[in-house]
C-alpha positions as CSV (number, residue, x, y, z in Angstrom):
1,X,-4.2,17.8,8.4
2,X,-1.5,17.7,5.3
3,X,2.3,17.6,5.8
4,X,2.3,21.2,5.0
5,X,-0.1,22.3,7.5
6,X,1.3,20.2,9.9
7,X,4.8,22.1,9.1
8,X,3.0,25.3,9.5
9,X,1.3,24.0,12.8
10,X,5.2,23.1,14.2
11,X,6.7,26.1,13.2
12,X,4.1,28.9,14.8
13,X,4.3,26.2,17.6
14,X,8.4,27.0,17.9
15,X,7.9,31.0,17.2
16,X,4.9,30.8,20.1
17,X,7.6,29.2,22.6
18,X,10.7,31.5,21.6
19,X,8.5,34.4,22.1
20,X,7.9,33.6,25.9
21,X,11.3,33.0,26.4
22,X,12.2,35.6,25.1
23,X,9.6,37.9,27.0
24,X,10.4,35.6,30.4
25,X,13.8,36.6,29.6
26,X,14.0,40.7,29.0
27,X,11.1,40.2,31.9
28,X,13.7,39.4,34.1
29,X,16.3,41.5,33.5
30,X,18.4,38.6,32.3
31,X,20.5,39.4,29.2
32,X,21.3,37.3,25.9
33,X,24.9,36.5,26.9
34,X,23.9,35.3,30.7
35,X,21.4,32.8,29.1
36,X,23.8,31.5,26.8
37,X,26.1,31.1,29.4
38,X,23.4,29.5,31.7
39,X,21.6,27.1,28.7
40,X,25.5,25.6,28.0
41,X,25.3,27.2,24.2
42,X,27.0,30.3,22.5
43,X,25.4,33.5,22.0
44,X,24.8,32.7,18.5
45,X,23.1,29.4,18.9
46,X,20.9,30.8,21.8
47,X,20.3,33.8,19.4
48,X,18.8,31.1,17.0
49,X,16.3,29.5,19.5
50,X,15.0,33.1,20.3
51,X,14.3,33.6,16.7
52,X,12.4,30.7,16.6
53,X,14.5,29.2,13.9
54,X,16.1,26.1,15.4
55,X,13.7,23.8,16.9
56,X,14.0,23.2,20.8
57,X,15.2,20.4,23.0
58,X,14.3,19.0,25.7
59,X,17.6,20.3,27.6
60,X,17.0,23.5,26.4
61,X,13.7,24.4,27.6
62,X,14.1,22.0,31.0
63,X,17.1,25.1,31.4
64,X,15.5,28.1,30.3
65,X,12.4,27.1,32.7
66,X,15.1,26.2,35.5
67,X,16.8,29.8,35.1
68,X,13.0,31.9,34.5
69,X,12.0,29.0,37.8
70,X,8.8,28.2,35.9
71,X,7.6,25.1,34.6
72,X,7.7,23.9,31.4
73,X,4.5,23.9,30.6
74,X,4.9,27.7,31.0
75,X,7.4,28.1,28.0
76,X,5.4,25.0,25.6
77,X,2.0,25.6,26.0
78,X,1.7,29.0,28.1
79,X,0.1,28.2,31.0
80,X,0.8,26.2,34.2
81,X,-0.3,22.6,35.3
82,X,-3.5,23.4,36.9
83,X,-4.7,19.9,37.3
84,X,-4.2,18.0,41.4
85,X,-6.3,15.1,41.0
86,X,-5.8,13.5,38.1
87,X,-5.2,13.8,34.0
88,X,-6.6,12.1,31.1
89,X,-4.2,12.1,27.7
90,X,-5.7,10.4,24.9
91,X,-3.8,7.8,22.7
92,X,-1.9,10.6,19.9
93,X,-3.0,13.8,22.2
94,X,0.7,14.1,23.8
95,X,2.4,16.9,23.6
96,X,5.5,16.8,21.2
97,X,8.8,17.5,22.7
98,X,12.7,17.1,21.3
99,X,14.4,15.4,24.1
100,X,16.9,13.1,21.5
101,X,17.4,13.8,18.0
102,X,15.6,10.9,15.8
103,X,13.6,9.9,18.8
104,X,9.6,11.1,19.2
105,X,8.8,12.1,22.9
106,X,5.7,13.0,24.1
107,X,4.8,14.3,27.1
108,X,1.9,12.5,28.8
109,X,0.9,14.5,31.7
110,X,1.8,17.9,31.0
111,X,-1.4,19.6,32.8
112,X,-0.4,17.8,36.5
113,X,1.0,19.8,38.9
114,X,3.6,19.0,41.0
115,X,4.7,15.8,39.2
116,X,7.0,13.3,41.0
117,X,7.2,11.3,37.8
118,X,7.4,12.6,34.1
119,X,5.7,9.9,31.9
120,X,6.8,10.0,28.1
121,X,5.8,7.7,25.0
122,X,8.5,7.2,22.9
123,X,9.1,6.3,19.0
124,X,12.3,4.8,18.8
125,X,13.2,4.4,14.9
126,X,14.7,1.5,13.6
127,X,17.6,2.0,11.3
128,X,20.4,-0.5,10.1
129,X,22.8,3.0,10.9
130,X,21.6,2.9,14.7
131,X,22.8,-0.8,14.5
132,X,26.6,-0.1,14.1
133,X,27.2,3.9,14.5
134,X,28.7,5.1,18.1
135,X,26.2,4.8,20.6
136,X,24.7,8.3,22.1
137,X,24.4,6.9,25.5
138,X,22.2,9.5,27.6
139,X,22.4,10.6,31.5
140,X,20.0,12.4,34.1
141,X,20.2,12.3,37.9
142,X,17.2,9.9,39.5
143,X,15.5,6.7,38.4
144,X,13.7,5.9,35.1
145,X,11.2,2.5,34.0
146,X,10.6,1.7,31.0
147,X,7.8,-0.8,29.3
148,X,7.9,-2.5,25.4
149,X,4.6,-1.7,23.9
150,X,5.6,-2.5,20.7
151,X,8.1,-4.1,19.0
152,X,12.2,-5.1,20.4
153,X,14.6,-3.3,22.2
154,X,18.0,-3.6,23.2
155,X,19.0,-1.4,26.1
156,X,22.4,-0.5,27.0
157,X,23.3,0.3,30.7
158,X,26.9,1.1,31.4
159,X,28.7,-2.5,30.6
160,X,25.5,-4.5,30.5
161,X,22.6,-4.9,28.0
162,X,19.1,-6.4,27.7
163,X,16.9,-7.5,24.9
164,X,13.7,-6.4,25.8
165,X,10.5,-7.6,23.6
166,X,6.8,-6.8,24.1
167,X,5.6,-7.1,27.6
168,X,8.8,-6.6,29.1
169,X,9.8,-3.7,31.5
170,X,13.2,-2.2,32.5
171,X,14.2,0.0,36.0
172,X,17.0,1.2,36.4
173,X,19.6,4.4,38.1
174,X,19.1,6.9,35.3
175,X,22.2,8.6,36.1
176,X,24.5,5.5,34.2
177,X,25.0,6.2,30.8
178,X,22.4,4.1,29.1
179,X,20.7,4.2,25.3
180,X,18.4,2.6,23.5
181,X,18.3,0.8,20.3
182,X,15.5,-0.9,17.8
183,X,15.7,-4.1,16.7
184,X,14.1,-6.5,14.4
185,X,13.4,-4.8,11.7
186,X,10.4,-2.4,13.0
187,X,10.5,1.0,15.1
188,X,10.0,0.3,19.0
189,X,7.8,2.3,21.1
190,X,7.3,2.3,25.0
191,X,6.2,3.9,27.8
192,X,9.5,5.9,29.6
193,X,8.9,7.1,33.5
194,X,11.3,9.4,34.4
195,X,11.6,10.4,38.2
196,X,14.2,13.3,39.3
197,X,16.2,12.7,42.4
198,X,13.8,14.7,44.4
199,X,10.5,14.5,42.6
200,X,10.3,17.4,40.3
201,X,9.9,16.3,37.3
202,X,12.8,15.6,35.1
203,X,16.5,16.7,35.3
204,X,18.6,17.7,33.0
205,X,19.8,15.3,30.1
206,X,23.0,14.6,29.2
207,X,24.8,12.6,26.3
208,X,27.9,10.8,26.0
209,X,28.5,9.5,22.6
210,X,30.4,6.1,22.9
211,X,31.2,3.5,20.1
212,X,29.5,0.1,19.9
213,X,30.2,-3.0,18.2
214,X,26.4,-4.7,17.1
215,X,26.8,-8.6,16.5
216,X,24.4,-10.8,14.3
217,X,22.1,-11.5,17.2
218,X,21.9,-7.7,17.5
219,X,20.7,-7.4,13.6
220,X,18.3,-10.3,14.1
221,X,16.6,-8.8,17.0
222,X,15.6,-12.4,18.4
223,X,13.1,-13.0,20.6
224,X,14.2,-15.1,23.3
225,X,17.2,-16.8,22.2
226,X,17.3,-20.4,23.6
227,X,21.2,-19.9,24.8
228,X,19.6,-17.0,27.3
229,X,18.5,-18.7,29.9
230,X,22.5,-20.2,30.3
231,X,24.3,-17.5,28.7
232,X,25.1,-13.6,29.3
233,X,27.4,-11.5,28.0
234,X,28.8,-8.0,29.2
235,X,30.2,-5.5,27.3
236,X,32.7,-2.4,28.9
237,X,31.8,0.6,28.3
238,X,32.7,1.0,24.4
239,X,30.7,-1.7,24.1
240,X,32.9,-4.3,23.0
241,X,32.7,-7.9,24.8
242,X,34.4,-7.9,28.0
243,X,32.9,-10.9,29.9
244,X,30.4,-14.2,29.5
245,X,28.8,-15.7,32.8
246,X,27.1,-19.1,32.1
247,X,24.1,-20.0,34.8
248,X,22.3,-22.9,35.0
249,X,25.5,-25.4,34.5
250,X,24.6,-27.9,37.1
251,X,20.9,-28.4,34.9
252,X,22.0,-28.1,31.1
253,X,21.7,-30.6,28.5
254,X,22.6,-29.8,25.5
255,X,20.3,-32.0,23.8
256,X,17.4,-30.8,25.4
257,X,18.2,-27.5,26.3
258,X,19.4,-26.8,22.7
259,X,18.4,-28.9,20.1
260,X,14.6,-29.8,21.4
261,X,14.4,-26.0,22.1
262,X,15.5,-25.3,18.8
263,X,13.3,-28.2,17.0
264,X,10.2,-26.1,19.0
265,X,11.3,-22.7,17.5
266,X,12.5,-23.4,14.8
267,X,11.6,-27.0,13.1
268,X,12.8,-26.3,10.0
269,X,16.0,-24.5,10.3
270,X,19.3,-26.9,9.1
271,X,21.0,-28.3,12.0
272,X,23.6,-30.3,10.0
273,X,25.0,-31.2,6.8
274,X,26.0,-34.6,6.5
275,X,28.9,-35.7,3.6
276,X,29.5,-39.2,3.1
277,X,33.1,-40.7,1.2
278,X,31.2,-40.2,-2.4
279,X,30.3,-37.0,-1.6
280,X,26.6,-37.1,-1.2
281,X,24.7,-34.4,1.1
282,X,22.2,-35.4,3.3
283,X,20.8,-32.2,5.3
284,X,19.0,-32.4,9.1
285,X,17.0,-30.1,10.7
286,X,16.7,-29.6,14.0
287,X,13.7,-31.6,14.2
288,X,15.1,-34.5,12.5
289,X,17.4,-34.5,15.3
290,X,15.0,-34.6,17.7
291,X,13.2,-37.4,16.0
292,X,16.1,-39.6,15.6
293,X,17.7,-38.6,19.2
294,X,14.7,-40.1,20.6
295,X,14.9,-43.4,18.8
């Protein structure tokens, strides 16, 4: 399939879906204004998702199926979960859903019925703009885990946040403000696993655009600094630095701990830059300093 069919595809995809609301909707006896009112949008903007010329979000149908009480499913893909036991989804056969602008969600069990857990993959894009714009740091009642399949990412919870590289896993209150962010260079995908206080589904999502500070570390998107097994920092919630906490105190070495840690990651890299009274430069790496250290 070519971009332009896959256009084509996505947009009788959004008419098909404005249609049953709309139908779920006059159905009802529910009028344009009282949905408006009840979706958090002005009669104009609501007026556009009927038309099928603005593309939905996530927050938009997850209300619209709360109001018409149907699932989702009902208003993407026109019929209900059928499916008790069990679901297969092959890898690329989610379905497609806006839930953050930028961000590629797809739904992974959309056929179960009853779900106490919504699982999603998600694309998050990798952009030297994500690295320094406000942050758009996201809300919904319950619990969520996530898990790196590809890539780095830093996660932002309230005042605190993780690097997270492939293999890791995050759990956390979904209800703080938290957001996600690529690193390194590369788009990150994982696997989110969003449970609702009372184990229906998903509730509803809301942002809260704050401003963040990114450092070099940040931009580098390192995996495993050697300082982070003795150093964390904490930021409040505009994201600047508020606090660092050192562990470990009692054990470091800074010979060991840094430099031999530094000499196995990166041998190479220039330690120091040594000038002597006429001025000549004589440059160390970080395993020449382990090398002479252990003289």
């Amino acid at each position: 399939m070519n971009d332009q069919e896959k256009l084509l595809n996505a947009e009788t995809k959004i008419k098909e879906v404005a249609e049953r609301i709309t139908r779920l909707r006059e159905d009802l006896g529910i009028t344009v204004a009282e949905m408006a009112a009840l979706t958090d949008y002005s009669v104009e903007e609501y007026q556009l998702y009927e038309a099928g010329e603005k593309d939905f979000s996530f927050t938009f149908i997850y209300k619209c199926a709360n109001a018409f009480h149907v699932e989702i499913s009902d208003l993407m893909e026109g019929s209900s979960p059928e499916l008790k036991g069990y679901t297969v989804t092959r890898k690329g056969e989610g379905v497609p859903i806006v839930r953050r602008e930028g961000f590629v969600y797809n739904r992974l069990a959309s056929k179960f019925k009853n779900k106490t857990v919504e699982p999603f993959h998600v694309v998050i894009p990798y952009s030297e703009e994500a690295l320094s714009r406000p942050l758009h740091m996201g809300s919904h009642a319950g619990q969520e885990m996530d898990i790196v399949i590809k890539g780095t990412l830093r996660h932002i919870i309230g005042s605190h946040s993780e690097i997270l590289h492939e293999g890791d896993c995050i759990y956390y209150d979904s209800s703080i403000p938290h957001d996600e962010v690529a690193l390194g260079g590369e788009d990150c995908e994982i696997y989110a696993f969003v449970m609702a206080p009372h184990g229906n589904g998903v509730s509803e999502y809301k942002e809260h655009v704050v401003e963040y500070h990114s450092t070099n570390v940040d931009k580098a998107g390192l995996m495993h600094p050697v300082a982070e097994k003795f150093v964390t920092c904490e930021t409040n919630e505009e994201g600047v630095l508020s606090g660092v906490h050192f562990h470990n105190q009692d054990k470091f070495n800074f010979a060991y701990d840094i430099v031999d840690a530094m000499a196995e990651k990166c041998p190479d890299k220039t330690a120091m830059i040594y000038v002597d009274r006429d001025h000549k430069e004589r440059r160390f790496t970080f395993k020449d300093i382990k090398r002479y250290s252990c003289q």
